[in-house]
TIVEXKE-491159 format. One record per residue (C-alpha): residue in three letters; x, y, z. Coordinates in steps of 0.2 Angstrom, whole numbers, plus 5000, padded with zeros to 4 digits. Each point is the difference from the previous one (the first is absolute). Layout:
TIVEXKE-491159
[site 'ala',[X,Y,Z]],
...
END
This chain:
TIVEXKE-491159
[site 'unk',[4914,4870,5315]],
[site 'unk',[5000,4996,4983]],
[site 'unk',[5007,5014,4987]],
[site 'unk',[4991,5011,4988]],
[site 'unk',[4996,4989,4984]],
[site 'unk',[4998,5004,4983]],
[site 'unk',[4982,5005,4995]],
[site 'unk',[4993,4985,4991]],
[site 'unk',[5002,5002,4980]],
[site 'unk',[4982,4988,5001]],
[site 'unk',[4993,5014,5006]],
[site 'unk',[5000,5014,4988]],
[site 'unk',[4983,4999,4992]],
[site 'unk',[4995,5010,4985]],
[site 'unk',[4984,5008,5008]],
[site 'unk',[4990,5013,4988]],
[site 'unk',[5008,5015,4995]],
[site 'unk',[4990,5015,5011]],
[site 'unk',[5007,5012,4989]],
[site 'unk',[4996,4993,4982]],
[site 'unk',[4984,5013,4997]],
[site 'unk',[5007,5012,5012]],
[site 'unk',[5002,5015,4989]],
[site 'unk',[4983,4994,4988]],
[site 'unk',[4988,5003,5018]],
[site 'unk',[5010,5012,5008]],
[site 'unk',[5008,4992,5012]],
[site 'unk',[4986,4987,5005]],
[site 'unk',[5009,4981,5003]],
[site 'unk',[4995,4989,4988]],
[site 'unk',[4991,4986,5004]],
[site 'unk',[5008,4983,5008]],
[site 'unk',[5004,4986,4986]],
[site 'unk',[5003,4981,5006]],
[site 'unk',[5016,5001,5007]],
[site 'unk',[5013,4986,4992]],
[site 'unk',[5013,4991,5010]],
[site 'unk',[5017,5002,4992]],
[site 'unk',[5009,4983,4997]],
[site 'unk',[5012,4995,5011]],
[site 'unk',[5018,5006,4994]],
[site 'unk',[4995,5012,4984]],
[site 'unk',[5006,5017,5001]],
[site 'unk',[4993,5015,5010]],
[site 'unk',[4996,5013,4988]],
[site 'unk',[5015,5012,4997]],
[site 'unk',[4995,5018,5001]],
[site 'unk',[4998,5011,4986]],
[site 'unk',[5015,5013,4992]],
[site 'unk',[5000,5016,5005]],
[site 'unk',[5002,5013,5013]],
[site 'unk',[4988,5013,5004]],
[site 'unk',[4984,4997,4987]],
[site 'unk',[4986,5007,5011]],
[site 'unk',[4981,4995,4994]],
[site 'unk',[4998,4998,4982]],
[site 'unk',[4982,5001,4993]],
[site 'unk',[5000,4981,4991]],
[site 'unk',[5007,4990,5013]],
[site 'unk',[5009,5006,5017]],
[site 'unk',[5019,4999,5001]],
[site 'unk',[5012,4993,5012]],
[site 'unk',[5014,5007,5007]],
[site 'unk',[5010,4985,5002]],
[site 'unk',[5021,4997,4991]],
[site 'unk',[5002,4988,4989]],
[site 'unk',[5004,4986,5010]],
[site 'unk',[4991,5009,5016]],
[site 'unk',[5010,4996,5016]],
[site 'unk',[4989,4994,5015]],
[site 'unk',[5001,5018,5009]],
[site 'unk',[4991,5006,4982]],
[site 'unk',[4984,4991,5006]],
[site 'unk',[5000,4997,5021]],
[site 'unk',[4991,5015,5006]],
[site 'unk',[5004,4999,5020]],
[site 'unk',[4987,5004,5014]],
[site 'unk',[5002,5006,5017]],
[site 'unk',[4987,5004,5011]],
[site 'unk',[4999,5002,5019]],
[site 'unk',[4984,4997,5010]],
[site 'unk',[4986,4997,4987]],
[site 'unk',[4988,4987,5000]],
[site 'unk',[4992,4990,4985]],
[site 'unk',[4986,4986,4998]],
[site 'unk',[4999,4984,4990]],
[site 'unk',[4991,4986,4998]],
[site 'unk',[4987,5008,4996]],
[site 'unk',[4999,5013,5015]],
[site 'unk',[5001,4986,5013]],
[site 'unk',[5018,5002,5003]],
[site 'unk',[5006,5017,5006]],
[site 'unk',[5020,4999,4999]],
[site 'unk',[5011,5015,5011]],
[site 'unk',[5015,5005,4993]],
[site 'unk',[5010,5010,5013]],
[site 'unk',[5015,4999,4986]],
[site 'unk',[5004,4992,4985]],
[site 'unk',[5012,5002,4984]],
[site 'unk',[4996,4988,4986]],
[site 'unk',[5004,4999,4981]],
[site 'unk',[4986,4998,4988]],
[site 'unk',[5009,4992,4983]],
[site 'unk',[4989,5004,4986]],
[site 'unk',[4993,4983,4993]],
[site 'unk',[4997,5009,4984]],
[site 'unk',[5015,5011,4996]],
[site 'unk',[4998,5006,4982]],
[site 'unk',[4984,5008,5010]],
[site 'unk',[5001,5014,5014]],
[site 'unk',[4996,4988,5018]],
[site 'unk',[4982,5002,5005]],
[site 'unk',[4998,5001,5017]],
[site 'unk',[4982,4999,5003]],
[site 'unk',[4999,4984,4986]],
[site 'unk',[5013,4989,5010]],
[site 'unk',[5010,4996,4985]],
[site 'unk',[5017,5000,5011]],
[site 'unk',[5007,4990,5010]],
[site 'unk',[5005,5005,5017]],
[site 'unk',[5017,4997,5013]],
[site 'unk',[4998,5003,5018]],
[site 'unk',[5016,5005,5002]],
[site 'unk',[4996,5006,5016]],
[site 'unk',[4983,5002,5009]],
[site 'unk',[4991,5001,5017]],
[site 'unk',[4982,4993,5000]],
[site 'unk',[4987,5001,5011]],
[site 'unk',[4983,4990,5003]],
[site 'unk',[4988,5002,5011]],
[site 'unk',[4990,4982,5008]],
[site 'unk',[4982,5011,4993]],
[site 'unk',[5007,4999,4983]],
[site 'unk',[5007,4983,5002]],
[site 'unk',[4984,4994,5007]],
[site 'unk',[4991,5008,4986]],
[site 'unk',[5013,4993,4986]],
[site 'unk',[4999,4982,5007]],
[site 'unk',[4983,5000,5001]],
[site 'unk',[4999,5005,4980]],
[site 'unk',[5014,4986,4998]],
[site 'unk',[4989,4986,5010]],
[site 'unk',[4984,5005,4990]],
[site 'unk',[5011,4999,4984]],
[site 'unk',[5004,4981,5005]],
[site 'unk',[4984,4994,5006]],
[site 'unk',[5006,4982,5004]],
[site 'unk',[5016,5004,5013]],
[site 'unk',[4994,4997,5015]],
[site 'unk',[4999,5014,5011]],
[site 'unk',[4988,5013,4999]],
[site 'unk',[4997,5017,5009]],
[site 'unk',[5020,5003,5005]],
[site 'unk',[5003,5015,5009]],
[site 'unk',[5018,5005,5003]],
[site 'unk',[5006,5011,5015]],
[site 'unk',[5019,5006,5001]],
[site 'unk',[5011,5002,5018]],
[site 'unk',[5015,5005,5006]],
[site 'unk',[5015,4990,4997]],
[site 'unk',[4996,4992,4985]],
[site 'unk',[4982,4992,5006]],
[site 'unk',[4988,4995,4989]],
[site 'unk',[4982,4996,5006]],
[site 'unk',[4988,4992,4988]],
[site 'unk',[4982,4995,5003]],
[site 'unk',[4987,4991,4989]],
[site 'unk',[4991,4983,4995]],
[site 'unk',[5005,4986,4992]],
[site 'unk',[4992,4987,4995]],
[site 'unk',[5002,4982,5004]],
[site 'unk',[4987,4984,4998]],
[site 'unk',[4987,5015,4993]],
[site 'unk',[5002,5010,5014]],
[site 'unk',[5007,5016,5003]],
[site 'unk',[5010,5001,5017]],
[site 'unk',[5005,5018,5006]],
[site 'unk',[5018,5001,5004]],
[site 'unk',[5014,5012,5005]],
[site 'unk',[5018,4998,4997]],
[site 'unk',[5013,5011,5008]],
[site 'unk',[5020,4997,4987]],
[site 'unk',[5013,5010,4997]],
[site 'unk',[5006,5007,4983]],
[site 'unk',[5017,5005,4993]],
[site 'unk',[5011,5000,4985]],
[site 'unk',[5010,4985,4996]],
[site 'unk',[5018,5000,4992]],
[site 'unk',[4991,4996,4983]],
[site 'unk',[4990,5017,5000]],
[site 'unk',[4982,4989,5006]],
[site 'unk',[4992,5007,5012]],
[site 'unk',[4994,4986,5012]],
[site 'unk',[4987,4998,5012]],
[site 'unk',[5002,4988,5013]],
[site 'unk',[4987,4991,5013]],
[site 'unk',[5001,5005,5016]],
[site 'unk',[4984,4996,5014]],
[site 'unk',[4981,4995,4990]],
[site 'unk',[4984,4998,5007]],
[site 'unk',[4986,4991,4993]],
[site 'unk',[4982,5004,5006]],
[site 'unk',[5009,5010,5013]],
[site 'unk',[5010,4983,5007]],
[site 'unk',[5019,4998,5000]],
[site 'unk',[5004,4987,4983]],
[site 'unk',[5020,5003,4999]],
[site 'unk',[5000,4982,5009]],
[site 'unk',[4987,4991,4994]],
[site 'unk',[5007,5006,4983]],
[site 'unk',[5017,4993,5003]],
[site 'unk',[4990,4984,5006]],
[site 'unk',[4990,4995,4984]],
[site 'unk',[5016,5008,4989]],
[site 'unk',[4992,5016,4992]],
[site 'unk',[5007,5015,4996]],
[site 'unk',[4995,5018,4988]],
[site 'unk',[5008,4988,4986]],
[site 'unk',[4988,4984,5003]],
[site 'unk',[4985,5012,5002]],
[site 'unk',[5003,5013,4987]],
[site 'unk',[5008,4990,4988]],
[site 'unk',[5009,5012,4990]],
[site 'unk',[5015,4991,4992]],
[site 'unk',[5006,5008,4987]],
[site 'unk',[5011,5013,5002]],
[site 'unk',[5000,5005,4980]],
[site 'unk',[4984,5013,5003]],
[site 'unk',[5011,5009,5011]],
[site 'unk',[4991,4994,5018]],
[site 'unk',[5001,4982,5009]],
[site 'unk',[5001,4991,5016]],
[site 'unk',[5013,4992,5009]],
[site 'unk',[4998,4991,5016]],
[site 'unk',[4991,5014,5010]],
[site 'unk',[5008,5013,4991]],
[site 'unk',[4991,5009,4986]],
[site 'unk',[5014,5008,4987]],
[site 'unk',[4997,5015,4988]],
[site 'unk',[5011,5000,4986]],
[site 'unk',[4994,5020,4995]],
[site 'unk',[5014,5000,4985]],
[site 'unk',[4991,4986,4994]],
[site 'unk',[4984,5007,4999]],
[site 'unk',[5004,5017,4995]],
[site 'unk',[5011,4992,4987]],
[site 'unk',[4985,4998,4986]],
[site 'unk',[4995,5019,5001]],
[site 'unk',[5018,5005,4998]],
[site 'unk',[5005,5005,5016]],
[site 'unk',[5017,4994,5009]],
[site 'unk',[5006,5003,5018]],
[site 'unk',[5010,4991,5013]],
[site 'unk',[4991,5000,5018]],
[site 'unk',[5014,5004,5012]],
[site 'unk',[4989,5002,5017]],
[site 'unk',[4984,4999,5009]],
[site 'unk',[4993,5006,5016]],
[site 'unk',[4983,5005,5007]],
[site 'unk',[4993,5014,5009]],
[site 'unk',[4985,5002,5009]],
[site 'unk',[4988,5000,4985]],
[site 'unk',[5013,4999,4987]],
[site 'unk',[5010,4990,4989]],
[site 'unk',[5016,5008,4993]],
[site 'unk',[5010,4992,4987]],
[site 'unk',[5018,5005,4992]],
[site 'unk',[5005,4995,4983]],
[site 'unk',[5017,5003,4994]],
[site 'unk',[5015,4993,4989]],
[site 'unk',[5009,4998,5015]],
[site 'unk',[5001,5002,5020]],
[site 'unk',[5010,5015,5002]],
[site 'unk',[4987,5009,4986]],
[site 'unk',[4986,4995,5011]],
[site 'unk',[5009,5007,5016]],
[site 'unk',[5001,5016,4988]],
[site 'unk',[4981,4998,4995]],
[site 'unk',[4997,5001,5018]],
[site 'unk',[5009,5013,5003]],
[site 'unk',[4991,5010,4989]],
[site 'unk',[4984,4995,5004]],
[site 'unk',[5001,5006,5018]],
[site 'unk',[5007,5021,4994]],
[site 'unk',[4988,5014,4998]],
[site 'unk',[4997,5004,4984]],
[site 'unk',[4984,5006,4991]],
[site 'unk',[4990,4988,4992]],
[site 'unk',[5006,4999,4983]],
[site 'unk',[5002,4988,4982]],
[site 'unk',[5011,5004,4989]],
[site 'unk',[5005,4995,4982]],
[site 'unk',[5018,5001,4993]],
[site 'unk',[5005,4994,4983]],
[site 'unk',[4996,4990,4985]],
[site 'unk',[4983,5004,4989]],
[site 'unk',[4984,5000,5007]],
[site 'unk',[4980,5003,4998]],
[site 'unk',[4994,5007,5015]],
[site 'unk',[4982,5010,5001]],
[site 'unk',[4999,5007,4984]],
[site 'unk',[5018,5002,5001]],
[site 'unk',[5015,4994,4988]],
[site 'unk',[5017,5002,5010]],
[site 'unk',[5018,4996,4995]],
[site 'unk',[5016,5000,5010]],
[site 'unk',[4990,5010,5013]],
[site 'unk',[4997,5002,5018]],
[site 'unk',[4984,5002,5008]],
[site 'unk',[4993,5002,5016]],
[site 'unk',[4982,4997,5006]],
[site 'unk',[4999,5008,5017]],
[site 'unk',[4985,4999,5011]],
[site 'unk',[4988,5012,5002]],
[site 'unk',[4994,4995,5018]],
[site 'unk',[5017,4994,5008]],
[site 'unk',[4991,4996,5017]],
[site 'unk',[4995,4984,4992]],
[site 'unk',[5010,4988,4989]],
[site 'unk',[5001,5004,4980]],
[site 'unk',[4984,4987,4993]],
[site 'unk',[5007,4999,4984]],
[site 'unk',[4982,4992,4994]],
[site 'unk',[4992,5017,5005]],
[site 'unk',[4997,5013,4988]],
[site 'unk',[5004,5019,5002]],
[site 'unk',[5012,4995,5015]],
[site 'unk',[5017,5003,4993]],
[site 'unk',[5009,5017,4993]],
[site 'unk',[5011,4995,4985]],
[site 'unk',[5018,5008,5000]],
[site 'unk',[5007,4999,4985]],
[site 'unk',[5020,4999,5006]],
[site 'unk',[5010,4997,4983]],
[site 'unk',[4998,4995,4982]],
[site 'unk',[4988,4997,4986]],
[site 'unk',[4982,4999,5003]],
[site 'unk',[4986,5000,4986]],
[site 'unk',[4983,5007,5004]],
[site 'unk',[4986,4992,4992]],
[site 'unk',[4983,5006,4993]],
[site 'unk',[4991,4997,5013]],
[site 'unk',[5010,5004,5015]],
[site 'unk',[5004,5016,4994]],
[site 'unk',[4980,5004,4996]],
[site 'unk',[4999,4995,5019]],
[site 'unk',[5013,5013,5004]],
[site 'unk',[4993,5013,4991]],
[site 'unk',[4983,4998,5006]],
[site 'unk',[5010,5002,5015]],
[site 'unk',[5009,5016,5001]],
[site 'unk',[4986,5009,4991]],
[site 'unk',[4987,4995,5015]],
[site 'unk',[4980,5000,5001]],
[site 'unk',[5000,5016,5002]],
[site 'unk',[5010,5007,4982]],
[site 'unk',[4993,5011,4990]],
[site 'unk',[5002,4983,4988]],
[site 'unk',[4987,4989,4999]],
[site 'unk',[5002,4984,4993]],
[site 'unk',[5018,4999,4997]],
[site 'unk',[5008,4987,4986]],
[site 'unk',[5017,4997,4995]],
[site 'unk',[5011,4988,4987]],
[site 'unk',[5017,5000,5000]],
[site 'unk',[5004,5004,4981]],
[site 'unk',[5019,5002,4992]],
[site 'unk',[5002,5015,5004]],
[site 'unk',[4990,5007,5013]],
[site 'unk',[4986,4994,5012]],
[site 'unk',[4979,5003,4996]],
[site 'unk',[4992,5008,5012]],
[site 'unk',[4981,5003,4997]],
[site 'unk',[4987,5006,5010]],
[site 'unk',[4984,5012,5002]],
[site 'unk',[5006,5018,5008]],
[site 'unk',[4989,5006,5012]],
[site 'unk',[4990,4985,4996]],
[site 'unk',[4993,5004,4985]],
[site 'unk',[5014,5007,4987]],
[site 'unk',[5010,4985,4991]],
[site 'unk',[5017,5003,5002]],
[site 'unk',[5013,4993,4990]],
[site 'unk',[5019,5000,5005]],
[site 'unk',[5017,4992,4998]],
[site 'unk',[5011,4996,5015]],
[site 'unk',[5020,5001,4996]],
[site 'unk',[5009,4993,5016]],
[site 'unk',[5016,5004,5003]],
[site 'unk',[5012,5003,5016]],
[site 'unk',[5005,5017,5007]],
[site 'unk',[5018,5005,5005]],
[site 'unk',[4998,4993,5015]],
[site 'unk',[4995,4981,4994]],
[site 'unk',[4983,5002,5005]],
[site 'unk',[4987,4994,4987]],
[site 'unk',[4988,5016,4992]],
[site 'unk',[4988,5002,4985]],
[site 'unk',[4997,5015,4989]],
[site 'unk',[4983,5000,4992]],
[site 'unk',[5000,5001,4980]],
[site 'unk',[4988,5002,4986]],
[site 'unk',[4984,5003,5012]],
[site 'unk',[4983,5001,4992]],
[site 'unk',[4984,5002,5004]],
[site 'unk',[4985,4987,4991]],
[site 'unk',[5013,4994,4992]],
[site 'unk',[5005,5014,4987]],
[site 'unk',[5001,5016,5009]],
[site 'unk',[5018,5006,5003]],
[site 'unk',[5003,5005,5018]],
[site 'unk',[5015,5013,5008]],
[site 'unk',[5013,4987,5005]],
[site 'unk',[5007,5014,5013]],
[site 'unk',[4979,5001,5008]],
[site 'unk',[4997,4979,5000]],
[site 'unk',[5016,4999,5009]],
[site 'unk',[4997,5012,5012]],
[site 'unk',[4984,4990,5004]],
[site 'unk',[5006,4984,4996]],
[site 'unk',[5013,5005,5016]],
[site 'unk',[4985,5004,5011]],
[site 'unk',[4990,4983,4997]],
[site 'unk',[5018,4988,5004]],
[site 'unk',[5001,4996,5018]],
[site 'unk',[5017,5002,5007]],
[site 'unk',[5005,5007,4986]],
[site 'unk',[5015,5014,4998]],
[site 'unk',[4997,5014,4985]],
[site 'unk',[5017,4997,4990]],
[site 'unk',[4998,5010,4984]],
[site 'unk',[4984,4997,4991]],
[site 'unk',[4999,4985,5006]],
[site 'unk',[5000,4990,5018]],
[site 'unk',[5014,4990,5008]],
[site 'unk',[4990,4985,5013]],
[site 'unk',[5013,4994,5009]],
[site 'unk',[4989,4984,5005]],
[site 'unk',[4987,4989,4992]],
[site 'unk',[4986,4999,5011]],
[site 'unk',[5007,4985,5012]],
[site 'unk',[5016,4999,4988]],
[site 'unk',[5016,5011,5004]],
[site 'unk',[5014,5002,4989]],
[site 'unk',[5018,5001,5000]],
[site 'unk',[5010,5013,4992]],
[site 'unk',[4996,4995,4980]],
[site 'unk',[5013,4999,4986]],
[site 'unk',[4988,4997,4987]],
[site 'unk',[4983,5004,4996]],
[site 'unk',[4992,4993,4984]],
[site 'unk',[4984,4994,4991]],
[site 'unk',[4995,4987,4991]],
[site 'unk',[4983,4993,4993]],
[site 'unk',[4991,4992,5016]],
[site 'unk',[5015,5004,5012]],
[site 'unk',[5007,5014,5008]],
[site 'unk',[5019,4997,5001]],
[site 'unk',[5011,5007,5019]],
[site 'unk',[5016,4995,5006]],
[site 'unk',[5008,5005,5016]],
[site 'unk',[5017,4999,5004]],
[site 'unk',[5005,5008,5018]],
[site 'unk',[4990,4992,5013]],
[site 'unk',[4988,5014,5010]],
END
């Protein structure tokens, strides 16, 4: 097998920057610009000065050194039984285990993980597919190529590496129903080949009468040019997959294939013995879980730094759908992580619950403390400050400040607290104030630092829970 290559320099594209009117709209992503291919050999943007600059109101730092080494901006992922769709819903993908890189395409930016400006190394990774959602991704490939020649394919996999395909193809304008029965496995190049083994045509016997008037998959499907990542040969048909996933930015070796009944299992890795090891994995028990160590990322209203986190899944019966919402608990394990806006209005909204004496509650993260606004008892406007801070014990707390009601009638601090402690879910009187060892479906590590700044609330964990 073929050793881990170099990501391609051609592909670090300058996509748009996500976070350029972060702190303007509170955290909402801006827009998508056109993206712009970088020429080939110019320089990938070096990463800005500085160490910790969390946030700033104008334009949002980075974290990165001088020079930025590549560990500055790989943020490394490893999950175990999850499952994720692409092509547009049609191809559901099984991950039993993988551990891959994402190398920020954009490093003077923290990586955004939902806008795909990374590019991503399989360095090791067990896929599965099953023949539904090959059936229902080759049919979206046929229809997007109306002129190949086979229509209505229908894929079925079997034990040892046996691949039944049904369909129609078309020959002198008339579509002819035909079954093959192949074989597929990885070449020493990293395709993945699928080879002819028994077809019928109209339900009759043709391998002969094939070989007699000299056809073969290549003749009939007549694709010959292995640049576009899928071509004939003889009656094999290869799939270069690094070839095709090499636009979007992705790289990964194919060191095996087999079948199961129903299934398609694939393993990438940079070499064999890591894809013995990526088995390995794939087969313990272990809950189902993803998990996000390293580098600078935006993720879900979050900004996290030199951090680990790990989603866990709330219904471990069934694999982690990563493309479901509400189905993962956020364990924060280690480092900096900056709370937007609007994920900590969510959060708020959260711990107080419907049924708080709080109606109507509204926050902004300010320099110093967090707004939090709302109609008491439904019908007297209450005006208070937030000041987050961590306890003795690392746990994260707030102590109510400068309470006022309609907007100009000082309140007790010592009575809103007492209140303000019997609205927070979960929460744990410490002082006059409340330490929330979680928020909502995120829990924390034991925090170092607790800080504010306008549109952010600032935490940073440093002992893993």
């Amino acid at each position: 097998m073929q050793g881990v290559q170099p990501i391609n320099s051609g592909l670090q594209i300058k996509g748009y920057n996500p976070y350029e009117q972060a702190t303007f709209s509170r955290g909402q992503v801006a827009p998508p610009s056109t993206v712009q291919p970088a020429q080939p050999g110019a320089p990938v943007a070096k990463p800005n000065q500085g160490g910790f600059r969390a946030f700033g109101t104008d334009t949002y730092q980075s974290y990165q050194s001088a020079h930025g080494s590549p560990n500055e901006y790989t943020t490394n992922i490893q999950a175990h039984n999850l499952t994720y769709r692409l092509l547009e819903g049609n191809l559901n993908i099984k991950v039993p285990y993988a551990n891959l890189d994402l190398i920020d395409r954009t490093p003077e930016n923290p990586l955004h993980l939902e806008g795909l400006d990374f590019n991503l190394h399989m360095k090791q990774a067990q896929l599965r597919v099953s023949d539904v959602d090959l059936t229902l991704t080759a049919d979206y490939f046929l229809k997007s190529n109306p002129k190949l020649p086979v229509k209505d394919m229908r894929v079925s996999f079997e034990p040892n590496n046996g691949v039944k395909v049904e369909g129609k193809i078309s020959k002198f304008g008339i579509r002819l129903p035909f079954e093959v029965n192949g074989t597929v496995q990885a070449t020493a190049t990293g395709e993945l080949r699928y080879d002819l083994g028994k077809v019928k045509v109209v339900g009759l016997p043709v391998n002969g009468l094939m070989k007699t008037f000299g056809l073969s998959i290549d003749s009939l499907l007549k694709l010959r040019d292995p640049e576009k990542g899928y071509y004939t040969q003889g009656n094999s048909v290869m799939v270069n997959i690094s070839k095709i996933t090499e636009k979007p930015g992705i790289r990964g070796i194919l060191q095996g294939a087999r079948t199961h009944i129903g299934d398609l299992e694939l393993t990438f890795a940079d070499s064999p013995e890591a894809a013995a090891q990526a088995r390995e994995t794939a087969n313990t028990k272990e809950p189902n879980y993803l998990q996000l160590s390293g580098g600078h990322f935006y993720y879900d209203g979050y900004f996290i730094k030199d951090g680990k986190v790990r989603m866990e899944d709330k219904t471990p019966s069934t694999p982690l759908q990563m493309e479901k919402d509400g189905e993962t608990i956020m364990n924060l394990r280690k480092g900096y992580v900056g709370v937007t806006d609007p994920r900590f209005a969510g959060m708020i909204a959260g711990k107080l619950g419907p049924d708080s004496s709080l109606k109507n509650p509204q926050t902004q993260l300010n320099a110093k403390a967090a707004e939090l606004k709302g109609n008491m008892y439904g019908f007297i406007p209450l005006k208070l400050d937030l000041q987050f801070d961590k306890t003795d014990k690392g746990d994260l707390m707030f102590t109510p400040r400068n309470p006022k009601a309609f907007g100009f009638i000082p309140l007790p601090e010592g009575f809103v607290g007492k209140q303000v402690q019997k609205m927070v879910e979960g929460g744990v009187p410490y002082g006059n104030g409340v330490s929330i060892p979680d928020l909502g479906d995120t829990y924390l590590g034991k925090l170092s630092h607790v800080s504010h700044q306008p549109g952010f609330l600032i935490l940073k964990a440093d002992n893993e829970p």
